[in-house]
PQR file of N, CA, C, O and H, with PARSE charges and radii, in Angstrom:
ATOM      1  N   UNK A   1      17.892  -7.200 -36.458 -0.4000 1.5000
ATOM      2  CA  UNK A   1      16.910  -8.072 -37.053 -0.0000 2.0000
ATOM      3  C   UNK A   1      15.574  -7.328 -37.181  0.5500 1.7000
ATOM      4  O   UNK A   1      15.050  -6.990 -36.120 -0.5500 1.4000
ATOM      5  N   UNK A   2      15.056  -7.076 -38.133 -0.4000 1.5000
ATOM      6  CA  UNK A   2      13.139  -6.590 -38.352 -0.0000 2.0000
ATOM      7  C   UNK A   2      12.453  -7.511 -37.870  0.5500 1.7000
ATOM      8  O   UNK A   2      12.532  -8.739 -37.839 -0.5500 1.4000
ATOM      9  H   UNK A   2      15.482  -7.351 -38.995  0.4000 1.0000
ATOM     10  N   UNK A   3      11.557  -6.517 -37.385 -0.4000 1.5000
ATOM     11  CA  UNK A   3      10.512  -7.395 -37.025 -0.0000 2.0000
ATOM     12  C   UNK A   3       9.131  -7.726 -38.156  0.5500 1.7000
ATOM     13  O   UNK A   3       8.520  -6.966 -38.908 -0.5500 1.4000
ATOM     14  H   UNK A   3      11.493  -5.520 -37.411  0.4000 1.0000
ATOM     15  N   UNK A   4       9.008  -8.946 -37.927 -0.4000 1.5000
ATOM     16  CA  UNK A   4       7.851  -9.222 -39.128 -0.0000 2.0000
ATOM     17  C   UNK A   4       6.391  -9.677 -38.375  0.5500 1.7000
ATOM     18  O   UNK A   4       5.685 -10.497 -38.962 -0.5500 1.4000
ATOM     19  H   UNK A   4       9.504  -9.563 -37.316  0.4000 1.0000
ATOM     20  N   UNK A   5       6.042  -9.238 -37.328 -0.4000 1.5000
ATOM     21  CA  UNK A   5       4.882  -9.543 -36.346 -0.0000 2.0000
ATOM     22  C   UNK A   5       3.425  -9.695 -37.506  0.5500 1.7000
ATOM     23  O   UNK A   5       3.031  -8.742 -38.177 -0.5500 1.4000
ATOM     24  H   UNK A   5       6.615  -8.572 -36.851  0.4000 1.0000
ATOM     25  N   UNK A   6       3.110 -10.381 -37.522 -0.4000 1.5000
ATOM     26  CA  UNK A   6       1.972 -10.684 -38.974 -0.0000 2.0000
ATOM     27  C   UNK A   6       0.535 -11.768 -37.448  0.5500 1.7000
ATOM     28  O   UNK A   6       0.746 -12.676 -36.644 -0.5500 1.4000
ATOM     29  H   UNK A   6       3.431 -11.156 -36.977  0.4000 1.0000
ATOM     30  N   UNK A   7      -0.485 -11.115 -37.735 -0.4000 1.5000
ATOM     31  CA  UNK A   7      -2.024 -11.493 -37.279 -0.0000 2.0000
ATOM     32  C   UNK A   7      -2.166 -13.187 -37.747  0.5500 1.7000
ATOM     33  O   UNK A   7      -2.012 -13.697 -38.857 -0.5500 1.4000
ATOM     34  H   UNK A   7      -0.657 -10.378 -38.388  0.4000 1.0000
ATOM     35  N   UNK A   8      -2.383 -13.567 -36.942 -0.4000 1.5000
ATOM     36  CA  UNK A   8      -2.489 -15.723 -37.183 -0.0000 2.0000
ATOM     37  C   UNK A   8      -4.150 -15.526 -36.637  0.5500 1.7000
ATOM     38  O   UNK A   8      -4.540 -14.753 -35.762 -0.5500 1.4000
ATOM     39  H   UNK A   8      -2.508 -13.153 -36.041  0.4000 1.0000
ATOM     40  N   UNK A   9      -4.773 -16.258 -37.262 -0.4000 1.5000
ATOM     41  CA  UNK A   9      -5.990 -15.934 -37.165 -0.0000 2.0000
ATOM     42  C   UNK A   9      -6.789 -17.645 -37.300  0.5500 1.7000
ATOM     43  O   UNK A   9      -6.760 -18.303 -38.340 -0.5500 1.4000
ATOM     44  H   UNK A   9      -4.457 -16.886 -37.973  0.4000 1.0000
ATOM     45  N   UNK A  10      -7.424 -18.080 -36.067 -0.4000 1.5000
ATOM     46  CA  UNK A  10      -7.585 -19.244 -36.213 -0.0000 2.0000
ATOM     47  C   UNK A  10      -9.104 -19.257 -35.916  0.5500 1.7000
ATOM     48  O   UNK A  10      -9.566 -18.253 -35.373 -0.5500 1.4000
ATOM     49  H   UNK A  10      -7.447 -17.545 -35.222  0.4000 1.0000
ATOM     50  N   UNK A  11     -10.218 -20.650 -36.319 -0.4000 1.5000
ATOM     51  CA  UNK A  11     -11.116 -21.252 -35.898 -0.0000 2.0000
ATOM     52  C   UNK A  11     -11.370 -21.598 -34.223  0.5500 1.7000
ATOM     53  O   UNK A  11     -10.451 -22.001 -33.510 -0.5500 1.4000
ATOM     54  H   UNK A  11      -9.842 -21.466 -36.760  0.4000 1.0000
ATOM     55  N   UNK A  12     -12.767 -21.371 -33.724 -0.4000 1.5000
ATOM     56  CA  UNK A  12     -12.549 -22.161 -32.629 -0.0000 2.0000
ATOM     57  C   UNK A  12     -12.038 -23.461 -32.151  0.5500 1.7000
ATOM     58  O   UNK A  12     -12.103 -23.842 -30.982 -0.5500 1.4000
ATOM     59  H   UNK A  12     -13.513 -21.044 -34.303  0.4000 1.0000
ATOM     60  N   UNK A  13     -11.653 -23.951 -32.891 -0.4000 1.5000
ATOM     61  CA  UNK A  13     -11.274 -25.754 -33.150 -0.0000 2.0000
ATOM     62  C   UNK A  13      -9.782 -25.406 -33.035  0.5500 1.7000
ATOM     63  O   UNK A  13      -9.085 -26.420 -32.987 -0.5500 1.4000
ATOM     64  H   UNK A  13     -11.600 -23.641 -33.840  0.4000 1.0000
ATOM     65  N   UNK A  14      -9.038 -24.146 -32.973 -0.4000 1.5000
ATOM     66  CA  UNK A  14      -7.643 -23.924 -32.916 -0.0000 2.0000
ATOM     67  C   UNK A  14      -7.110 -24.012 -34.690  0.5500 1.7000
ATOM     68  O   UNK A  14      -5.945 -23.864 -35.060 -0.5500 1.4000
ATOM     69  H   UNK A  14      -9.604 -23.322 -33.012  0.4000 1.0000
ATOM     70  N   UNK A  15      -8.132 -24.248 -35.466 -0.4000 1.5000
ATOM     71  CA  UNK A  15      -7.161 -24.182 -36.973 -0.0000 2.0000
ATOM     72  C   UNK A  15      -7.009 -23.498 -37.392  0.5500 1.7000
ATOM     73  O   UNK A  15      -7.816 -22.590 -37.192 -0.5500 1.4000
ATOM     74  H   UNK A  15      -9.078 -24.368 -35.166  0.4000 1.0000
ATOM     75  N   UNK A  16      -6.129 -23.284 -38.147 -0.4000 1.5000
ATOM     76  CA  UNK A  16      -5.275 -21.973 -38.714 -0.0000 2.0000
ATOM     77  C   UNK A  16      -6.403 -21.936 -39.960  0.5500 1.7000
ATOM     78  O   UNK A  16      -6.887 -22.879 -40.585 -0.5500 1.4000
ATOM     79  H   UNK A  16      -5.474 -24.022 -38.309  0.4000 1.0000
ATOM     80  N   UNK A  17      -6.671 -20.279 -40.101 -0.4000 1.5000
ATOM     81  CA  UNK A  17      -7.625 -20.009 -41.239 -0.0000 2.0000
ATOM     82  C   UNK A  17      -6.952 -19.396 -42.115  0.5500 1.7000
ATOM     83  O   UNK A  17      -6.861 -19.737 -43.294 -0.5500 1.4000
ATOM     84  H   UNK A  17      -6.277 -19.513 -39.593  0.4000 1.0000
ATOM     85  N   UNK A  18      -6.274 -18.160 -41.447 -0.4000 1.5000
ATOM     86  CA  UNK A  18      -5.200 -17.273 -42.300 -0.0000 2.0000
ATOM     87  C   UNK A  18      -4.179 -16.514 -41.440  0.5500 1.7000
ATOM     88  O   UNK A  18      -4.290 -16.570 -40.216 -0.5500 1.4000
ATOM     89  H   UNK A  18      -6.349 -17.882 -40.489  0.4000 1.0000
ATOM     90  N   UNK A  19      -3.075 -15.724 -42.079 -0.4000 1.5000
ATOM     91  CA  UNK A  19      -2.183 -15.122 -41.798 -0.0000 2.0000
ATOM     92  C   UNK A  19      -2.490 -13.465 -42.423  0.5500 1.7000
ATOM     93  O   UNK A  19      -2.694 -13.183 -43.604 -0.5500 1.4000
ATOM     94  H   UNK A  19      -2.986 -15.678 -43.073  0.4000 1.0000
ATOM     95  N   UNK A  20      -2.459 -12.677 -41.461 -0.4000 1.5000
ATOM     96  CA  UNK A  20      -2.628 -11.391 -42.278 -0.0000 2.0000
ATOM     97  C   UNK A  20      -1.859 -10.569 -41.832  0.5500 1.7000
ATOM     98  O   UNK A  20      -1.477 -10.824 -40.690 -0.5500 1.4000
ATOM     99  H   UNK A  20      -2.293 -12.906 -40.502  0.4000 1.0000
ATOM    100  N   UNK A  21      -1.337  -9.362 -42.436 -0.4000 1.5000
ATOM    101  CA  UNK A  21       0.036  -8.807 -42.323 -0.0000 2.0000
ATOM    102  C   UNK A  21      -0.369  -7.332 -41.356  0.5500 1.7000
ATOM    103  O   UNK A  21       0.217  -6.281 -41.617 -0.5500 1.4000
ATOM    104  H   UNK A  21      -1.647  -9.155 -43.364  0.4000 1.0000
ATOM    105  N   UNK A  22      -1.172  -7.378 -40.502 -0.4000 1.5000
ATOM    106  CA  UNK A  22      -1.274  -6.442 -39.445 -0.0000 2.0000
ATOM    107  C   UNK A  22      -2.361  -6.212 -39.010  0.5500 1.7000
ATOM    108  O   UNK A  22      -3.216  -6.721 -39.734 -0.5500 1.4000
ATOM    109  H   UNK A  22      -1.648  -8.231 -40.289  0.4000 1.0000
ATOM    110  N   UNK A  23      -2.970  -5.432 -37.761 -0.4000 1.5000
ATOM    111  CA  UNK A  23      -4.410  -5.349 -36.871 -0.0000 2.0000
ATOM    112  C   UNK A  23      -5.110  -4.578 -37.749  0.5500 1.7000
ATOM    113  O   UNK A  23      -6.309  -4.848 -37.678 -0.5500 1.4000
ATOM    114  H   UNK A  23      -2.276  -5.019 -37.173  0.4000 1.0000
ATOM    115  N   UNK A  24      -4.790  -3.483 -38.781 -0.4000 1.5000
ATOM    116  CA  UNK A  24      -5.769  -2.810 -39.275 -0.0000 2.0000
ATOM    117  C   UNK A  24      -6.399  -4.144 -40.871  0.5500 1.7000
ATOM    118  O   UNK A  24      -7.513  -4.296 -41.371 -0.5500 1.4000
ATOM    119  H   UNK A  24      -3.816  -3.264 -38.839  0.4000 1.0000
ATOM    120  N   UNK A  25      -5.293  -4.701 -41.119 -0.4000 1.5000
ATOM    121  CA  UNK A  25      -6.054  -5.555 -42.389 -0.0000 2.0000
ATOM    122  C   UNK A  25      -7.048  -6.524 -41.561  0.5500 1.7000
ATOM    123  O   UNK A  25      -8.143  -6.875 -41.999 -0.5500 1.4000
ATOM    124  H   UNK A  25      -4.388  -4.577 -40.713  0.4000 1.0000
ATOM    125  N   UNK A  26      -6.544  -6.896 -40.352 -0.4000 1.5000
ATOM    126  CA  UNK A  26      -7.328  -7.594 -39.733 -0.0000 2.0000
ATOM    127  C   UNK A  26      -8.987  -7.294 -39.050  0.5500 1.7000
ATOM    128  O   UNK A  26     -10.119  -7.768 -38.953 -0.5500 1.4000
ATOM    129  H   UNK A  26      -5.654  -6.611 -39.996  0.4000 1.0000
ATOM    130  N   UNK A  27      -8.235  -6.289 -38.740 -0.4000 1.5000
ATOM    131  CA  UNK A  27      -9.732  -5.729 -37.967 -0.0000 2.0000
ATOM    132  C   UNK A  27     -11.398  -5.533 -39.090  0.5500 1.7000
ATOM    133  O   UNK A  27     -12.599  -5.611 -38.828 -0.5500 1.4000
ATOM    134  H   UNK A  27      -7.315  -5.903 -38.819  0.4000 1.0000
ATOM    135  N   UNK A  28     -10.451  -5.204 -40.593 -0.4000 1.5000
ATOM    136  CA  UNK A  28     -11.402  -4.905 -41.535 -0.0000 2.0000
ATOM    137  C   UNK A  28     -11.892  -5.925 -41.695  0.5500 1.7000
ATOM    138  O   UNK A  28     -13.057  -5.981 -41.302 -0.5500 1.4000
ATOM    139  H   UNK A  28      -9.476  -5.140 -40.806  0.4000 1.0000
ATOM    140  N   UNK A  29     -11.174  -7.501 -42.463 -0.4000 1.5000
ATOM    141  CA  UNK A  29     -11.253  -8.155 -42.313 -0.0000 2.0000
ATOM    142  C   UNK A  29     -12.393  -8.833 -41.752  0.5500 1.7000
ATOM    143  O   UNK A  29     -13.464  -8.961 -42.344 -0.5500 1.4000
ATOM    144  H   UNK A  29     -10.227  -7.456 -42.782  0.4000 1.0000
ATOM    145  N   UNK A  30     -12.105  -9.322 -40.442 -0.4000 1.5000
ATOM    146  CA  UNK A  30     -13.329  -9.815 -39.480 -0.0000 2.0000
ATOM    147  C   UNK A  30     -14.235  -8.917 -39.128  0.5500 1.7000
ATOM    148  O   UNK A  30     -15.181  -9.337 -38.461 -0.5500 1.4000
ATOM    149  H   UNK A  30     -11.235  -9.218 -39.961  0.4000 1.0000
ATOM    150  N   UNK A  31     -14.193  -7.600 -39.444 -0.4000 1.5000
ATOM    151  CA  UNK A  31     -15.735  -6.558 -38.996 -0.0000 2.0000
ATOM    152  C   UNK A  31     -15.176  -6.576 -37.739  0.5500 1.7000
ATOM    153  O   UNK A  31     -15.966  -7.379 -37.242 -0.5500 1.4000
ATOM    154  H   UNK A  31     -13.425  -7.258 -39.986  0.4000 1.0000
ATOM    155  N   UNK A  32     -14.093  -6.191 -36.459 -0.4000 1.5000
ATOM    156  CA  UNK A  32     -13.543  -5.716 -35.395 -0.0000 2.0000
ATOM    157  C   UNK A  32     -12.781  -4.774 -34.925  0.5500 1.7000
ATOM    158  O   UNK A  32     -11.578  -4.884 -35.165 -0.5500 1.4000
ATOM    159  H   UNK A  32     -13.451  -5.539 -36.863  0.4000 1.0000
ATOM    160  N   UNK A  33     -13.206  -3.710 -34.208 -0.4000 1.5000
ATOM    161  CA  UNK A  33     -12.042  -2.611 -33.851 -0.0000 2.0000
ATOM    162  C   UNK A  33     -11.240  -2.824 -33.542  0.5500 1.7000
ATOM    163  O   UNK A  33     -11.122  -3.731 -32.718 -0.5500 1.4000
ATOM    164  H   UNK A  33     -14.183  -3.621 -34.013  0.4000 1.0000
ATOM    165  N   UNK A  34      -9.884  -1.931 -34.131 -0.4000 1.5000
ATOM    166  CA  UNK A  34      -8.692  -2.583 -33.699 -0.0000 2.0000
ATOM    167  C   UNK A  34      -8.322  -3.198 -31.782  0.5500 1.7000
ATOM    168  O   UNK A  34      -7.766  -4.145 -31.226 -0.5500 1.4000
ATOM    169  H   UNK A  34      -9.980  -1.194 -34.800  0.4000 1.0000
ATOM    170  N   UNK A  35      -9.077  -1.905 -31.394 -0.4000 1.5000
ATOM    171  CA  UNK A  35      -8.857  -1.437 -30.185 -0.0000 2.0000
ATOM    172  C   UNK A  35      -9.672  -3.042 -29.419  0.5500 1.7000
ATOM    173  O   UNK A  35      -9.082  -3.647 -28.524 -0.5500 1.4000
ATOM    174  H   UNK A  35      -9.529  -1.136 -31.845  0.4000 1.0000
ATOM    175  N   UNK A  36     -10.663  -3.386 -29.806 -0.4000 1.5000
ATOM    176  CA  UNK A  36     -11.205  -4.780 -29.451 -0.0000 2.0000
ATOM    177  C   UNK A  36     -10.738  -6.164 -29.514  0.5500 1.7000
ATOM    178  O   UNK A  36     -10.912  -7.129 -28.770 -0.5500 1.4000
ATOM    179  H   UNK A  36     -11.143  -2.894 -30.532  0.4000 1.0000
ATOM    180  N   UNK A  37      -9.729  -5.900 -31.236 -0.4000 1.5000
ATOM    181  CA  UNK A  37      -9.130  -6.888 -31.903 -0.0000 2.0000
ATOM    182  C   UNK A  37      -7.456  -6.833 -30.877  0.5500 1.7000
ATOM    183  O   UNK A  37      -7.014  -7.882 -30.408 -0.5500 1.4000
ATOM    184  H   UNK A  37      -9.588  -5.117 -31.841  0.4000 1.0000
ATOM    185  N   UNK A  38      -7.002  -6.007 -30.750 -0.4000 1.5000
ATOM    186  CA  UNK A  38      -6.155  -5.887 -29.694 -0.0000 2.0000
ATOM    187  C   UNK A  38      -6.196  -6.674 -28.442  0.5500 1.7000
ATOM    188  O   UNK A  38      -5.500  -7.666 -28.221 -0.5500 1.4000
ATOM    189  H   UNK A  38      -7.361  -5.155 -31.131  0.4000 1.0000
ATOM    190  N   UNK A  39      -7.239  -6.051 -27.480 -0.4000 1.5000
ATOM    191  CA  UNK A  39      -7.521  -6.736 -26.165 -0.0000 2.0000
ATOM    192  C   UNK A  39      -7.808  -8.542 -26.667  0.5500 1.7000
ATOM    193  O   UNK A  39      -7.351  -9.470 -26.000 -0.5500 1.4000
ATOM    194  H   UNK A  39      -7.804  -5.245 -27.659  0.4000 1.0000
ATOM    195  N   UNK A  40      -8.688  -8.752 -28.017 -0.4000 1.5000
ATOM    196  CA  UNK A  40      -8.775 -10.482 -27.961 -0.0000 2.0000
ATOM    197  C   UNK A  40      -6.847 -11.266 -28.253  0.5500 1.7000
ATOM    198  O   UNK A  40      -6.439 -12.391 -27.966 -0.5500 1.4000
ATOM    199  H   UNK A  40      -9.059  -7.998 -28.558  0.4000 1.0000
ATOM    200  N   UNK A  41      -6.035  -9.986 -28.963 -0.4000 1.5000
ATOM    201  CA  UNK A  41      -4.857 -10.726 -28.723 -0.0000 2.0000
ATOM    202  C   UNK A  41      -3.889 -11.034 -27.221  0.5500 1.7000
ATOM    203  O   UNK A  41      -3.299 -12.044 -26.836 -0.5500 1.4000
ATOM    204  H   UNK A  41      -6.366  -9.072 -29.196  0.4000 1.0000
ATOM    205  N   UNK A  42      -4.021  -9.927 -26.738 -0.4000 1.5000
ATOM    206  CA  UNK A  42      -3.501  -9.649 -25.355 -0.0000 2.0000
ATOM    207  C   UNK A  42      -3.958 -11.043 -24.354  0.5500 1.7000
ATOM    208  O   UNK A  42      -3.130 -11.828 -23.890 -0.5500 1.4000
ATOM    209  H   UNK A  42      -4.500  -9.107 -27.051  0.4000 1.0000
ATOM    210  N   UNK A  43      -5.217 -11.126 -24.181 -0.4000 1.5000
ATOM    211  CA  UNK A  43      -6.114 -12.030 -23.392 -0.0000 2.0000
ATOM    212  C   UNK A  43      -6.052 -13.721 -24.026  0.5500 1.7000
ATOM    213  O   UNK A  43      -6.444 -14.639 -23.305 -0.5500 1.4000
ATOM    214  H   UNK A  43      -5.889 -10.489 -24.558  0.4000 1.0000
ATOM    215  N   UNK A  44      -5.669 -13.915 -25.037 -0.4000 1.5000
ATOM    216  CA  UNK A  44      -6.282 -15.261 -26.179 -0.0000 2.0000
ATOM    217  C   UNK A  44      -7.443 -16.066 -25.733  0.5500 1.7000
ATOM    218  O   UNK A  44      -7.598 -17.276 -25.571 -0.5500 1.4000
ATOM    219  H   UNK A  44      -5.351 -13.169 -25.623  0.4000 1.0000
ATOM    220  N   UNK A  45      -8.412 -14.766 -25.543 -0.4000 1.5000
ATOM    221  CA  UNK A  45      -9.544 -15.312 -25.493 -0.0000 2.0000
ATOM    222  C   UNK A  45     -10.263 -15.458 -26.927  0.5500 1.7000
ATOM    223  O   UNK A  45      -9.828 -14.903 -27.936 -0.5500 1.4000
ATOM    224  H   UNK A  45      -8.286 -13.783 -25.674  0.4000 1.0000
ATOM    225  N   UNK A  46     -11.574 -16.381 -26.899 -0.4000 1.5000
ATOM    226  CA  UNK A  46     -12.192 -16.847 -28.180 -0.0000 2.0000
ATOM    227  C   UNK A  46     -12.942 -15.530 -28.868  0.5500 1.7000
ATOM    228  O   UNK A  46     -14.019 -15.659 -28.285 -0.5500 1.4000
ATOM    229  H   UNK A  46     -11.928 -16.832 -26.079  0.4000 1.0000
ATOM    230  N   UNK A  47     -13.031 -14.941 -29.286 -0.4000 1.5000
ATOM    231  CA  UNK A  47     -13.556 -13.928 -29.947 -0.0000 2.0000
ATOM    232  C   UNK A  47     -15.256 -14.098 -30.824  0.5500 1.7000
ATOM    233  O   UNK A  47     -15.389 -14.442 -31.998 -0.5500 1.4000
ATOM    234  H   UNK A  47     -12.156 -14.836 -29.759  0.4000 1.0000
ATOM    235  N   UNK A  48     -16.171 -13.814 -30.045 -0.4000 1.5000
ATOM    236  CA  UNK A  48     -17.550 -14.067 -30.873 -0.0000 2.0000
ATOM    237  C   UNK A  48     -18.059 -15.798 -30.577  0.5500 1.7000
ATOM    238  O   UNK A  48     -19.104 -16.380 -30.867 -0.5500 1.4000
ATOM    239  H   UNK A  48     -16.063 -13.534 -29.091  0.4000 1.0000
ATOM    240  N   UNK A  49     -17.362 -16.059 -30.187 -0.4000 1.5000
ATOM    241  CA  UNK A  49     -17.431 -17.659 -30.050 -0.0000 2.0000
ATOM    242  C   UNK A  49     -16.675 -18.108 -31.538  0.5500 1.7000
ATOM    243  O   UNK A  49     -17.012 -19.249 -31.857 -0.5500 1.4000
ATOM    244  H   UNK A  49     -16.513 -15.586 -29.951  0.4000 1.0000
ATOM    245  N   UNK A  50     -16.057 -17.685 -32.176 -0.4000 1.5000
ATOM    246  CA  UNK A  50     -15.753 -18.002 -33.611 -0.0000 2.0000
ATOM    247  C   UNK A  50     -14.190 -18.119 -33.608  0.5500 1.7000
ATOM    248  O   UNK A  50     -13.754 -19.254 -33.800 -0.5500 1.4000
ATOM    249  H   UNK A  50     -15.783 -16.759 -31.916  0.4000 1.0000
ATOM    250  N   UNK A  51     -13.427 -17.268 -33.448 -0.4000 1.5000
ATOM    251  CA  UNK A  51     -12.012 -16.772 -33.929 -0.0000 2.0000
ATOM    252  C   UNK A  51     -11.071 -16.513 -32.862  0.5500 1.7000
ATOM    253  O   UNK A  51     -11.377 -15.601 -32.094 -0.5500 1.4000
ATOM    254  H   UNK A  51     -13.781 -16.346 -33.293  0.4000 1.0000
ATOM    255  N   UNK A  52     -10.209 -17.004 -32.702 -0.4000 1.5000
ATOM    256  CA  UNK A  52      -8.737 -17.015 -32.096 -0.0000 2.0000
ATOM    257  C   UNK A  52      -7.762 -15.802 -33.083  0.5500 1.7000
ATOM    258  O   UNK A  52      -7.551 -15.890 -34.292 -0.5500 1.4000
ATOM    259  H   UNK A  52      -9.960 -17.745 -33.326  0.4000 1.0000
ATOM    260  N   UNK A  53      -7.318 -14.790 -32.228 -0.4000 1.5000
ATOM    261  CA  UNK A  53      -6.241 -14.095 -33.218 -0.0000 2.0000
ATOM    262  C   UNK A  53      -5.247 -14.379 -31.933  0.5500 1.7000
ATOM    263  O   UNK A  53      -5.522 -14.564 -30.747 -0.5500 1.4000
ATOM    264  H   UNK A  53      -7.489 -14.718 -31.245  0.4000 1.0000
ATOM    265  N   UNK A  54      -3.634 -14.331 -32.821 -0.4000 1.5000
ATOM    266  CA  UNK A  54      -2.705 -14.351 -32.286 -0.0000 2.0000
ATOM    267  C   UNK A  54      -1.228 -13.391 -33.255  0.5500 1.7000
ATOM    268  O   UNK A  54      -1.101 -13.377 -34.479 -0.5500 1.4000
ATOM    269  H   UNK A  54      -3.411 -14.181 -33.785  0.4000 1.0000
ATOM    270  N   UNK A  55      -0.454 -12.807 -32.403 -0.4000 1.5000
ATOM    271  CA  UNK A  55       0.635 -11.599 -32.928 -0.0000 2.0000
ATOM    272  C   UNK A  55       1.642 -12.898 -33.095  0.5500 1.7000
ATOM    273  O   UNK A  55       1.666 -13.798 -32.255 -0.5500 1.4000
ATOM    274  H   UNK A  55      -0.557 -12.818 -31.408  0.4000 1.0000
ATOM    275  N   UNK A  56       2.276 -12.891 -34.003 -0.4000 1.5000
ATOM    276  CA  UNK A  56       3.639 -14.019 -34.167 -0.0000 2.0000
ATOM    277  C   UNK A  56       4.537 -13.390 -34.864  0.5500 1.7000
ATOM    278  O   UNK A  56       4.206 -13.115 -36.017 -0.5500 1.4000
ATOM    279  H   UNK A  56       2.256 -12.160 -34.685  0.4000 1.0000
ATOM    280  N   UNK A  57       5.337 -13.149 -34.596 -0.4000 1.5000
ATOM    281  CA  UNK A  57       6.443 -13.249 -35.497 -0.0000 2.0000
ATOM    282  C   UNK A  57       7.073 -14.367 -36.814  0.5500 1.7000
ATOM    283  O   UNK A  57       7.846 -15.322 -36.734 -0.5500 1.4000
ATOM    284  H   UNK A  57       5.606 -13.373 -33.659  0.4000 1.0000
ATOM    285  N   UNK A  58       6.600 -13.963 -37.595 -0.4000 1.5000
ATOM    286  CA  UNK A  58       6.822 -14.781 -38.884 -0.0000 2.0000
ATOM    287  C   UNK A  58       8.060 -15.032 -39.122  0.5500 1.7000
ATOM    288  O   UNK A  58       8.172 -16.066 -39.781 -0.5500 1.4000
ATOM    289  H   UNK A  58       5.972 -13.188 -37.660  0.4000 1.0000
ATOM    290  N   UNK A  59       8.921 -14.598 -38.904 -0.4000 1.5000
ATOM    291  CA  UNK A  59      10.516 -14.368 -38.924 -0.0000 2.0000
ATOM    292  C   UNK A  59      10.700 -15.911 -38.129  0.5500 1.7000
ATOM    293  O   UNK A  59      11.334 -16.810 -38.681 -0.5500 1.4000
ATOM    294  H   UNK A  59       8.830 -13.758 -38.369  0.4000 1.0000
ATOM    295  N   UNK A  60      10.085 -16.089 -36.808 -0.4000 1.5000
ATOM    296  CA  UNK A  60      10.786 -17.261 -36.391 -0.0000 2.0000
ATOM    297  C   UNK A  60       9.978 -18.471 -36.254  0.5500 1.7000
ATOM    298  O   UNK A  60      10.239 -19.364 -35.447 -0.5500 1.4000
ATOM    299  H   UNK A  60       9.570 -15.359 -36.359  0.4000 1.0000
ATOM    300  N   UNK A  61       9.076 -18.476 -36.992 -0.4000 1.5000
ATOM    301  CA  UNK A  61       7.821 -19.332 -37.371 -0.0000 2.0000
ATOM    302  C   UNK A  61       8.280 -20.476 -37.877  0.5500 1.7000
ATOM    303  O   UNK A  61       8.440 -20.160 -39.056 -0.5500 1.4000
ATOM    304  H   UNK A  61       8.864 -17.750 -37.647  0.4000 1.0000
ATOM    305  N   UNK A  62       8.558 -21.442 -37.796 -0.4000 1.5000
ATOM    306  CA  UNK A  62       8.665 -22.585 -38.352 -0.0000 2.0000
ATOM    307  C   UNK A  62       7.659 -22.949 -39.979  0.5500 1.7000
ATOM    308  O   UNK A  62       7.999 -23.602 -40.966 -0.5500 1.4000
ATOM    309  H   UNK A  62       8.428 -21.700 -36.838  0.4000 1.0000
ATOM    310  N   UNK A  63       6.076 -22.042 -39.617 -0.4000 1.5000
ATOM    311  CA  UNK A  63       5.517 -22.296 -40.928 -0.0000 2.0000
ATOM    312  C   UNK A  63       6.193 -21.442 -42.161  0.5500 1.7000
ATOM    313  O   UNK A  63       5.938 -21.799 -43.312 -0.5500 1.4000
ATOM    314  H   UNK A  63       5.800 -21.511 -38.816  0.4000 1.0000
ATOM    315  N   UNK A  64       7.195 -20.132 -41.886 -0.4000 1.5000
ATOM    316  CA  UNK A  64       7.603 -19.827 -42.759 -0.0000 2.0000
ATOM    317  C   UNK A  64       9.034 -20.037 -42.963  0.5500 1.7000
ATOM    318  O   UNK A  64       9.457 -19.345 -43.889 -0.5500 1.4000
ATOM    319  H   UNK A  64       7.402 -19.842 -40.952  0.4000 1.0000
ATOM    320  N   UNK A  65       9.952 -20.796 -42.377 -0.4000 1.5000
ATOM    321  CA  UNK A  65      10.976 -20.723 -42.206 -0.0000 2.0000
ATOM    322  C   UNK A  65      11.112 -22.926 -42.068  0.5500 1.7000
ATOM    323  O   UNK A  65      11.309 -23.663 -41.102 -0.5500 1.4000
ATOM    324  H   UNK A  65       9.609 -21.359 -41.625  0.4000 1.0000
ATOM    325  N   UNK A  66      10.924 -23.157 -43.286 -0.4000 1.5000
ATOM    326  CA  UNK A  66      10.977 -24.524 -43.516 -0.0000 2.0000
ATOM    327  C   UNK A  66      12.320 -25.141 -43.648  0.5500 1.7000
ATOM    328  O   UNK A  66      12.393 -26.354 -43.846 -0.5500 1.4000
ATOM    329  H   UNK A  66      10.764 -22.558 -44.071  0.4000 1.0000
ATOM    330  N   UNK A  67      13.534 -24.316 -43.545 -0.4000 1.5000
ATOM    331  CA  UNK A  67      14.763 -24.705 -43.510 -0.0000 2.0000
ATOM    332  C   UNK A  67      15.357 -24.233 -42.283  0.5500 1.7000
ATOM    333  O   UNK A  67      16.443 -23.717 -42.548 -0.5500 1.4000
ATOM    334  H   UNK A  67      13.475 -23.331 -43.384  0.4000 1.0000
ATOM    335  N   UNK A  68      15.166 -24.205 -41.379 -0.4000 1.5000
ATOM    336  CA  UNK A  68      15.838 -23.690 -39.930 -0.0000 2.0000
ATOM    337  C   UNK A  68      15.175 -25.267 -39.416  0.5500 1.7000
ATOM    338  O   UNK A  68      15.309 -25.644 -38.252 -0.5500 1.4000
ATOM    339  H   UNK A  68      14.284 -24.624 -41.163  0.4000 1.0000
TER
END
């Protein structure tokens, strides 16, 4: 099975803002080093007071996988 690990990237309020397809689109993205953007996934701590990132696997995501 591949892995499809894709960046979930949420509001402090926990809402989903976007989905982005890895730490370097991400890091550009929000203005964050990967190496920073990393440790806020590891920890799921709040980032800036602003942003939640999280590693998911899209493969077994229910938001992309509407027929399982």
């Amino acid at each position: 099975m591949e892995k499809d690990i894709r960046i979930w990237a949420y509001n402090f309020n926990k809402e989903l803002i976007e989905v982005l397809y890895n730490t370097k689109e991400t890091s550009k993205r929000y203005n964050i080093a990967r190496s920073t953007l990393n440790t806020y996934i590891k920890s799921g701590k709040l980032y800036n007071n602003k942003f939640y990132f999280y590693k998911i696997n899209s493969k077994n995501n229910p938001y992309f996988n509407k027929n399982n």
